[in-house]
GUVEXMAR-905144 format. One record per residue (C-alpha): residue in one letter; chain; x negated, y, z. Coordinates in nm, 2 decimals, padded with zeros to 4 digits. Example, Ala and Ser with C-alpha at 12.3 -4.5 7.8 and 13.67 -1.06 7.14 Angstrom:
# GUVEXMAR-905144
<"a" "A" <-01.23 -00.45 00.78>>
<"s" "A" <-01.37 -00.11 00.71>>
This chain:
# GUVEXMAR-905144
<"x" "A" <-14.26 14.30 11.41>>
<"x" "A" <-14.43 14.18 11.08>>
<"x" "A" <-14.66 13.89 11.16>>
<"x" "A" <-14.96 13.76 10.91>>
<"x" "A" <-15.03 13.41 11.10>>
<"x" "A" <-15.36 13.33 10.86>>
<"x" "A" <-15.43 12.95 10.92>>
<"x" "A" <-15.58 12.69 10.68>>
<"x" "A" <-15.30 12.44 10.69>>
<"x" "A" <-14.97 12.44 10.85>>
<"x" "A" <-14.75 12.09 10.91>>
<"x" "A" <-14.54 11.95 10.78>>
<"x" "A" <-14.81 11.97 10.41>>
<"x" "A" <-15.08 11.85 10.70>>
<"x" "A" <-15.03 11.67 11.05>>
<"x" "A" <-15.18 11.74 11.33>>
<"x" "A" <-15.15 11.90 11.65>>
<"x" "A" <-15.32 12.28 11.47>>
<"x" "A" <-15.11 12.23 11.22>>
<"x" "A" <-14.76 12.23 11.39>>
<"x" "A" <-14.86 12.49 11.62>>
<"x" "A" <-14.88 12.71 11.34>>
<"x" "A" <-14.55 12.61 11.25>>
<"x" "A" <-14.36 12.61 11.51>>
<"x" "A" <-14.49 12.89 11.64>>
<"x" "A" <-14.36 13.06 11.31>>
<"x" "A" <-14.04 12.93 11.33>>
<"x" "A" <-13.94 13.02 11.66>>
<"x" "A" <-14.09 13.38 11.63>>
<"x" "A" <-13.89 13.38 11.35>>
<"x" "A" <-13.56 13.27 11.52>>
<"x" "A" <-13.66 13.57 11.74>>
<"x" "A" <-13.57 13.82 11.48>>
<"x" "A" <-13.98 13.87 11.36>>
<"x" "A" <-14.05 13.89 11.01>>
<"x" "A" <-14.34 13.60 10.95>>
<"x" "A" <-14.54 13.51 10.68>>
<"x" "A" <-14.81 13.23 10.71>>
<"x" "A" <-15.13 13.24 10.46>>
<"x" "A" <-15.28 12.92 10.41>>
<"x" "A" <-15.43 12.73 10.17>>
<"x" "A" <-15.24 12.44 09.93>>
<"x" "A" <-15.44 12.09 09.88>>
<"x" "A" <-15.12 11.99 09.68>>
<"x" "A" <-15.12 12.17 09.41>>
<"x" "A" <-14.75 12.12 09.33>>
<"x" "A" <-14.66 12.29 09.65>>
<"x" "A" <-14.52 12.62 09.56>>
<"x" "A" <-14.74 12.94 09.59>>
<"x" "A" <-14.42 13.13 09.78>>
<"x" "A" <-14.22 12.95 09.98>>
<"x" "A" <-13.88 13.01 10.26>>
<"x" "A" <-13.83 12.75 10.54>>
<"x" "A" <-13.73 12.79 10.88>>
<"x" "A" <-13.70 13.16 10.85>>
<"x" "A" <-14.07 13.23 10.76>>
<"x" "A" <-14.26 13.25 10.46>>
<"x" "A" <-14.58 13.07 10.35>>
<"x" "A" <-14.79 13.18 10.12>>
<"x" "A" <-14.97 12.87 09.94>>
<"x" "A" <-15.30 12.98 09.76>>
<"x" "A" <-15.60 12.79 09.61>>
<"x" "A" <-15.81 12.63 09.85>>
<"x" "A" <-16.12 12.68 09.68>>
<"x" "A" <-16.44 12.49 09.81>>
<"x" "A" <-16.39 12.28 10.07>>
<"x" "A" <-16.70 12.24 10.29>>
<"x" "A" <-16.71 11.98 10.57>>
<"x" "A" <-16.36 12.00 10.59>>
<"x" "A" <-16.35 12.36 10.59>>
<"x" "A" <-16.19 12.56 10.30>>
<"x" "A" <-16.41 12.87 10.12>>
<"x" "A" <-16.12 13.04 09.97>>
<"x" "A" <-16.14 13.35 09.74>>
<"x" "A" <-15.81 13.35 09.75>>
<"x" "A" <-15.73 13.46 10.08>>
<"x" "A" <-16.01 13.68 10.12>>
<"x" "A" <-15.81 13.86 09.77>>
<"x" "A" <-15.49 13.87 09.97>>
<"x" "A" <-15.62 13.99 10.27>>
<"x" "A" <-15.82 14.28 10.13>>
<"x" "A" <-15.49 14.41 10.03>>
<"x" "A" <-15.27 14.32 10.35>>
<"x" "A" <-15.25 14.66 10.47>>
<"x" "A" <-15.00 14.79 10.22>>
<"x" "A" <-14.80 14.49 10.29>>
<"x" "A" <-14.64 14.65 10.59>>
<"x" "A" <-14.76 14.37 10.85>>
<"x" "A" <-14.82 14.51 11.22>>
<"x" "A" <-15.07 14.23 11.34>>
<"x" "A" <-15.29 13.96 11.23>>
<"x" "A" <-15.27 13.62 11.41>>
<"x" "A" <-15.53 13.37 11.31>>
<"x" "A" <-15.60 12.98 11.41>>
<"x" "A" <-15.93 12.90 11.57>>
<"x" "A" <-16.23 13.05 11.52>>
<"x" "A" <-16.37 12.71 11.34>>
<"x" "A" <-16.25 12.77 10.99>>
<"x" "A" <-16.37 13.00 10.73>>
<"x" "A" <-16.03 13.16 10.72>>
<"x" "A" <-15.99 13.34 11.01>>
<"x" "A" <-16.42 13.43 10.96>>
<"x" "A" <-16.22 13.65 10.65>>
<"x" "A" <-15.93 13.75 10.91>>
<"x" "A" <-16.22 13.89 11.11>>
<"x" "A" <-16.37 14.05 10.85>>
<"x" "A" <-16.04 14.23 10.76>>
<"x" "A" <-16.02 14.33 11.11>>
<"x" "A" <-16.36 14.48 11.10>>
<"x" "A" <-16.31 14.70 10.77>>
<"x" "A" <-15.94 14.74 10.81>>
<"x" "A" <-15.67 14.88 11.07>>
<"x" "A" <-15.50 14.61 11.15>>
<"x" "A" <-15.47 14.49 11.47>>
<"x" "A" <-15.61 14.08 11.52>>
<"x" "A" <-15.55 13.78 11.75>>
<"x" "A" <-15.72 13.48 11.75>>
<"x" "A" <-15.58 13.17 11.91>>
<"x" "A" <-15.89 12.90 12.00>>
<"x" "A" <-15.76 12.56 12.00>>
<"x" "A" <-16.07 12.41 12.06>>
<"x" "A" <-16.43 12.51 12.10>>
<"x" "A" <-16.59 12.28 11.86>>
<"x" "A" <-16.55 12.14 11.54>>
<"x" "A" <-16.39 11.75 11.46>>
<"x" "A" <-16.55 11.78 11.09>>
<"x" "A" <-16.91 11.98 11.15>>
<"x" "A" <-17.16 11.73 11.33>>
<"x" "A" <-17.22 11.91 11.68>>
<"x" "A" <-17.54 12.07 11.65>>
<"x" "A" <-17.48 12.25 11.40>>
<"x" "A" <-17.17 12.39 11.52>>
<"x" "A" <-17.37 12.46 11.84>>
<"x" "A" <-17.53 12.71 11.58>>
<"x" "A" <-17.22 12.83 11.43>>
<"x" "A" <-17.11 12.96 11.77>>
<"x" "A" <-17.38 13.15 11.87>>
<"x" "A" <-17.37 13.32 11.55>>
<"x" "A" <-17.06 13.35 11.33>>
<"x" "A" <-16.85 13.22 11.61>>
<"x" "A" <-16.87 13.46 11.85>>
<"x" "A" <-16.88 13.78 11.58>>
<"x" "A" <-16.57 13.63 11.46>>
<"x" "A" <-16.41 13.62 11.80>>
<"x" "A" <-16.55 13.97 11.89>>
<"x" "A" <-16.35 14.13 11.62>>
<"x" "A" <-16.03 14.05 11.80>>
<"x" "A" <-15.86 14.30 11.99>>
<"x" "A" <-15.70 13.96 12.19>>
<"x" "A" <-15.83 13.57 12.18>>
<"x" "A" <-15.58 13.37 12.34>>
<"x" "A" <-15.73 13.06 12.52>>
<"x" "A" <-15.53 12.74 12.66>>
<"x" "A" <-15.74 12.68 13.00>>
<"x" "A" <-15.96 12.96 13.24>>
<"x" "A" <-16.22 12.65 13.15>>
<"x" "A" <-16.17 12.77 12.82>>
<"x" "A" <-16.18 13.13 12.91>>
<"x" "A" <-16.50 13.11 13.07>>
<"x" "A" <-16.64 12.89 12.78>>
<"x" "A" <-16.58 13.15 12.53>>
<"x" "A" <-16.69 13.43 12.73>>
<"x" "A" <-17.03 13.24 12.84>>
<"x" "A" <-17.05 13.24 12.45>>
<"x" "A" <-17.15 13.62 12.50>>
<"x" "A" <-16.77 13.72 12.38>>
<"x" "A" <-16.69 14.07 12.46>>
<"x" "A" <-16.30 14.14 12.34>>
<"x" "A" <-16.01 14.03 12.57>>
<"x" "A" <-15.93 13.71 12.61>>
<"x" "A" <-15.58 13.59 12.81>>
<"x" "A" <-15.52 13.23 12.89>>
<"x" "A" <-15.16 13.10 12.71>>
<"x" "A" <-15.14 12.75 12.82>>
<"x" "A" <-15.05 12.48 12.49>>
<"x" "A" <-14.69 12.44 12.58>>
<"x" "A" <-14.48 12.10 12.41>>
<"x" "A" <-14.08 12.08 12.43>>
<"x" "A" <-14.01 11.90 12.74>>
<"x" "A" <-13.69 11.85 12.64>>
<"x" "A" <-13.75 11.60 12.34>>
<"x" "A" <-14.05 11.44 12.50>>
<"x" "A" <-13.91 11.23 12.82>>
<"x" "A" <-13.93 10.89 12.91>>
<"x" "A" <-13.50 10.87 12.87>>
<"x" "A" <-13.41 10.73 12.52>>
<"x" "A" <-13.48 10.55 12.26>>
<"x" "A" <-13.76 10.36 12.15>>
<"x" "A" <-13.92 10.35 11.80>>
<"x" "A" <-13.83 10.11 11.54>>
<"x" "A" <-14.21 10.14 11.41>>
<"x" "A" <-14.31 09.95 11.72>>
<"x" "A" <-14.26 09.59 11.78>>
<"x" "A" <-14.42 09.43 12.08>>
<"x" "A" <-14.37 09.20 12.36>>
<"x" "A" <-14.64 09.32 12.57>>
<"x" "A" <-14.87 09.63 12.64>>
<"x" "A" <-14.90 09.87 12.37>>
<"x" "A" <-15.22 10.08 12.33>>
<"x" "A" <-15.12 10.43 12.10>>
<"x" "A" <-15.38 10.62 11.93>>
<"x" "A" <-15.21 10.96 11.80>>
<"x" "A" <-15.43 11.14 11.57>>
<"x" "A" <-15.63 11.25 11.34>>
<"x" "A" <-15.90 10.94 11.13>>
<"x" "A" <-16.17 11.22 11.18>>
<"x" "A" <-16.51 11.19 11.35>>
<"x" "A" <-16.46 11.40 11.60>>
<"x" "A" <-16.19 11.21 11.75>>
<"x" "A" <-16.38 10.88 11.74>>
<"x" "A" <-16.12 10.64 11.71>>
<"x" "A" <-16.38 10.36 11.65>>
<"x" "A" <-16.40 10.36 11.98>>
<"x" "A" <-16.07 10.30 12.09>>
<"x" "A" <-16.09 09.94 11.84>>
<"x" "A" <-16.44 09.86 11.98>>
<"x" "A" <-16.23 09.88 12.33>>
<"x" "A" <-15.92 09.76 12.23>>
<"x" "A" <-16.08 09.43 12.09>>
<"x" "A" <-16.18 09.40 12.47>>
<"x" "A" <-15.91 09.47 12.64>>
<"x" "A" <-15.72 09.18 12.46>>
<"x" "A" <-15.94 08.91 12.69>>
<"x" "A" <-15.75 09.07 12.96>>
<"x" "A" <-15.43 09.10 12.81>>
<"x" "A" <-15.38 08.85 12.49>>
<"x" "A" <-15.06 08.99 12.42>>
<"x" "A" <-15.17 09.37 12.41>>
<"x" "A" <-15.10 09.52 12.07>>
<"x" "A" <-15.27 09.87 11.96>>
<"x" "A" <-15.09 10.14 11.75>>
<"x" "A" <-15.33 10.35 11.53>>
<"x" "A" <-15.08 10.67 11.47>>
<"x" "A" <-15.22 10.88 11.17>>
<"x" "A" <-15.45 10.91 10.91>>
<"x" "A" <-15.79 11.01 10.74>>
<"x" "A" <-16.10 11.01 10.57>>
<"x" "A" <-16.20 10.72 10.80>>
<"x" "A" <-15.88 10.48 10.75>>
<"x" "A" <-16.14 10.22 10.54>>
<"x" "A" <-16.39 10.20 10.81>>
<"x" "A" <-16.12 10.17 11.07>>
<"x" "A" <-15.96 09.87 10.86>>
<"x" "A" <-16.29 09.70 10.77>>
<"x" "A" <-16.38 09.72 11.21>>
<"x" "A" <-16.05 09.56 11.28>>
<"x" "A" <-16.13 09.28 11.01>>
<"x" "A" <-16.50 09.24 11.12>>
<"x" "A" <-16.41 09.19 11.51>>
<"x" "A" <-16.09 08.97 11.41>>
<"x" "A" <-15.80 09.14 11.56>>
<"x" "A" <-15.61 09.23 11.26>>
<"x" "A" <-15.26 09.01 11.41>>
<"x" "A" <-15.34 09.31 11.71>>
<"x" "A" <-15.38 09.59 11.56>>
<"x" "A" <-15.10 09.84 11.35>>
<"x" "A" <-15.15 10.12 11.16>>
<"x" "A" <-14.86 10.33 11.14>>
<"x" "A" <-14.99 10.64 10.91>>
<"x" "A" <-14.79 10.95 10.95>>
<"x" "A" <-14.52 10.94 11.14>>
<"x" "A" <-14.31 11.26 11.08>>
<"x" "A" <-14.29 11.45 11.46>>
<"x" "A" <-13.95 11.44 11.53>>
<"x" "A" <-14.00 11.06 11.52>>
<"x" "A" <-14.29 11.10 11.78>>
<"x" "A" <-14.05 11.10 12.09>>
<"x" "A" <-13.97 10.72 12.04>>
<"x" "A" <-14.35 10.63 11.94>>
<"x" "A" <-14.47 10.79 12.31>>
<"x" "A" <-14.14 10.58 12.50>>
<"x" "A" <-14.26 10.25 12.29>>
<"x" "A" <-14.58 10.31 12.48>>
<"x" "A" <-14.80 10.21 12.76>>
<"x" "A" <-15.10 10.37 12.77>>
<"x" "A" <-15.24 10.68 12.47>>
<"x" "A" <-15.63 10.65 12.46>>
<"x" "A" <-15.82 10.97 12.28>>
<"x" "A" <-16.20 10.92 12.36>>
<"x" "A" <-16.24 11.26 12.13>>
<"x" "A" <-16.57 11.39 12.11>>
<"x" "A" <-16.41 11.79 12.15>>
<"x" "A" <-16.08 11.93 12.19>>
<"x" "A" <-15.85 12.20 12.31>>
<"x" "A" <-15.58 12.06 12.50>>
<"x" "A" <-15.46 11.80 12.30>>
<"x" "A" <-15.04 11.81 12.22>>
<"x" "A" <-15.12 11.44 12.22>>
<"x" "A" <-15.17 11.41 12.57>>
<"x" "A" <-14.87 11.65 12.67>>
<"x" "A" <-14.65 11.45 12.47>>
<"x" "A" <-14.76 11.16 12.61>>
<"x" "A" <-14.75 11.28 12.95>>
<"x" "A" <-14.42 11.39 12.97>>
<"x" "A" <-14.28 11.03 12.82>>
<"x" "A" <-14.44 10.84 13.09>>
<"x" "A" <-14.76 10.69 12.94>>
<"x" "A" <-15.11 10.66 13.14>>
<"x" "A" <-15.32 10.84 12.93>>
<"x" "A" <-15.72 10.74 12.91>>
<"x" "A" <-15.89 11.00 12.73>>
<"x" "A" <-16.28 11.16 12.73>>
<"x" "A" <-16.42 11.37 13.00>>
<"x" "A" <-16.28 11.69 12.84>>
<"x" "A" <-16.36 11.93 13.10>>
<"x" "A" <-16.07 12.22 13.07>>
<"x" "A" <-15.80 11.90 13.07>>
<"x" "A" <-15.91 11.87 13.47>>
<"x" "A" <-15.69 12.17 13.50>>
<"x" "A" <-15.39 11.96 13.45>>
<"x" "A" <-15.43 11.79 13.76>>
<"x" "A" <-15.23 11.42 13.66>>
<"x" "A" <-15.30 11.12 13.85>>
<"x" "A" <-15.22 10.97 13.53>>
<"x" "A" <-15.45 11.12 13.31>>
<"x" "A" <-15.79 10.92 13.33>>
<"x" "A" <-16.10 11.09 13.20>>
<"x" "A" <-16.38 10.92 13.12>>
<"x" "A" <-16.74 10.91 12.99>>
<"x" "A" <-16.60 10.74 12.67>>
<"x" "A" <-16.99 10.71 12.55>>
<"x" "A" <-17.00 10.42 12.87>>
<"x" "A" <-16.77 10.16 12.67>>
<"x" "A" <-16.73 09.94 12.96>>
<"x" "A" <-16.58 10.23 13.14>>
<"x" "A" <-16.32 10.31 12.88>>
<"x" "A" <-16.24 09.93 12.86>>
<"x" "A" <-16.24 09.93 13.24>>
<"x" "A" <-16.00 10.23 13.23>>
<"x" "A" <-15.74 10.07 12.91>>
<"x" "A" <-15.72 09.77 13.15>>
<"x" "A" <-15.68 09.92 13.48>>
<"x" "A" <-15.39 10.15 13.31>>
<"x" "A" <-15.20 09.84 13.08>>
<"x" "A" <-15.15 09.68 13.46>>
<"x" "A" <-15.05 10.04 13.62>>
<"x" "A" <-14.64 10.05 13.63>>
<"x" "A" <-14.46 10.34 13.52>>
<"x" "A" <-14.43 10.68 13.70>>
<"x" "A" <-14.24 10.97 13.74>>
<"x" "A" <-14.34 11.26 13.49>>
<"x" "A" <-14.51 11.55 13.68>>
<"x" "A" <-14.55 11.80 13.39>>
<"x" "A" <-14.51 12.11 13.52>>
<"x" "A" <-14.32 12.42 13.37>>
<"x" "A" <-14.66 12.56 13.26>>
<"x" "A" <-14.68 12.32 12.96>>
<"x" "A" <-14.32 12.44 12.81>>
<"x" "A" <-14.33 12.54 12.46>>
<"x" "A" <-14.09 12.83 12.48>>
<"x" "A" <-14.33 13.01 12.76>>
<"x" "A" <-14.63 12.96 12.50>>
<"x" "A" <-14.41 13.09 12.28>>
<"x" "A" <-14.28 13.39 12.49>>
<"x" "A" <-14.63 13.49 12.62>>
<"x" "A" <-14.79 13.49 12.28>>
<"x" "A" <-14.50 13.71 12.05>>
<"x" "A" <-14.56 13.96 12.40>>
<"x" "A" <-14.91 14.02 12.32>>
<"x" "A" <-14.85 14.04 11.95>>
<"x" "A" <-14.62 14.28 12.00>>
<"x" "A" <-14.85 14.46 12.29>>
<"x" "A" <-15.13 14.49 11.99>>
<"x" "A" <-14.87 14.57 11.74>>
<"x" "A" <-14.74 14.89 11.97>>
């Protein structure tokens, strides 16, 4: 089966959770004998236009305009107006929140190719939420309705989409991590030198994921627990203001900020751990908290409704707008002891993996 996975960034050029998705996705379809080729856009322009790893390809084009965080590229709407004589059996694009996969959609409409569209998350982390409110009611759900399958993580998410007014098939695919490499067995990270509790933040410096307010907590939490040290693990447009809040509430000696840590590094950050905090404004389901459950970490994070499905005594959602609750919560978890994982078999990566390549190949048929 040819695959076209459009997307408008792939890891390891950008990191996050989106972003290796599409990659290892790719790469393990790939290992299955599929013939994939990703088509993404390039903010480094010294990345190649063509280019082989992990037994895919990635095309690289010109990103174009780039409009709250979202790329208007010519370019790919040029190559895929001529994808049909490339030979490719199905289109598989990455969430419905970029203008990308609006042009995948459009190809779908005017062309014969068969599309999937996999939502990792409802809402936008760049557009303010109003106006993506908007977006969704309009563009959004045409763009979804030109699929022949939209695969969803949750039934929360199923039923979110569909009270959108969405009428093509949607099938629930759970967001699967590799169980195997995240445990609470082995080594911790170098990058991580504390005595006592460790608060992570994994992710994104975006407003959407609102890690302001794991600081304004954080600073908090350390009248409780002096010794408590938090981990700010990635980057972003909002790095300065993050730096200049740590400065202006005096917990700088507290407070690391790791950047990008490459992933297969991530195993030892989660095991160096204590508690992950995400008070996200909206998600999917999160690879952050996955990983984080299956190493062992309590795991405060907001009152995402479609992460109730996992069902984790450990998980702790909260109305992250009521900051005395999400100190409450950090607290209450720094003094929780460690557990035994209870990830269950419906988070593995390979069946994510397993159940999506059968419905590309069901559409491709």
């Amino acid at each position: 089966m040819r695959i076209l996975r459009v997307a408008p960034w792939i890891y390891p050029d950008t990191k996050g959770g989106g972003d290796y998705h599409v990659h290892a996705m790719s790469r393990d379809q790939a290992a299955m004998g599929h013939d994939v080729t990703v088509l993404t856009t390039r903010e480094d322009e010294s990345l190649p236009r063509v280019e082989e790893t992990d037994g895919y390809t990635i095309l690289h084009v010109s990103p174009g305009v780039t409009l709250l965080g979202n790329d208007v590229s010519p370019a790919v709407a040029r190559y895929l107006w001529h994808a049909d004589g490339e030979g490719f059996d199905v289109i598989h694009a990455h969430s419905h929140c970029y203008f990308v996969t609006n042009l995948a959609a459009l190809k779908a409409r005017l062309g014969d190719l068969p599309l999937a569209i996999t939502n990792h998350g409802l809402y936008s982390q760049n557009a303010p939420e109003r106006l993506f409110s908007v977006y969704l009611k309009t563009l959004g759900r045409w763009t979804f309705d030109q699929a022949d399958v939209v695969f969803c993580y949750t039934d929360i998410d199923k039923e979110r989409v569909r009270d959108l007014g969405v009428s093509s098939r949607i099938e629930v695919v759970s967001n699967g991590i590799d169980t195997e490499r995240f445990t609470p067995e082995g080594s911790e990270s170098d990058l991580i030198d504390a005595e006592g509790p460790v608060v992570l933040f994994v992710g994104r410096f975006a407003e959407g994921k609102r890690p302001w307010l794991a600081v304004e907590a954080f600073a908090e939490v350390i009248a409780e627990y002096p010794d408590a040290e938090l981990y700010l693990c990635g980057d972003g447009a909002l790095r300065g203001d993050l730096e200049a809040q740590v400065a202006e509430l005096g917990i700088e000696e507290a407070v690391t900020f790791l950047g990008h840590v490459p992933y297969d590094q991530m195993p030892k950050v989660y095991r160096s751990g204590d508690v992950l905090v995400l008070p996200s404004r909206a998600e999917g389901v999160p690879r952050t908290v996955l990983e984080a459950m299956a190493s062992g970490l309590e795991i405060v994070c907001s009152d995402l409704s479609q992460l109730s499905e996992l069902d984790d005594p450990h998980l702790h959602l909260i109305e992250t707008e009521d900051e005395h609750e999400l100190v409450k919560q950090l607290v209450s978890s720094i003094g929780d002891p460690t557990y035994e994982v209870s990830l269950t078999g419906s988070c593995s990566w390979a069946r994510t993996v397993t159940q999506t390549t059968t419905s590309l190949e069901e559409l491709a048929d």
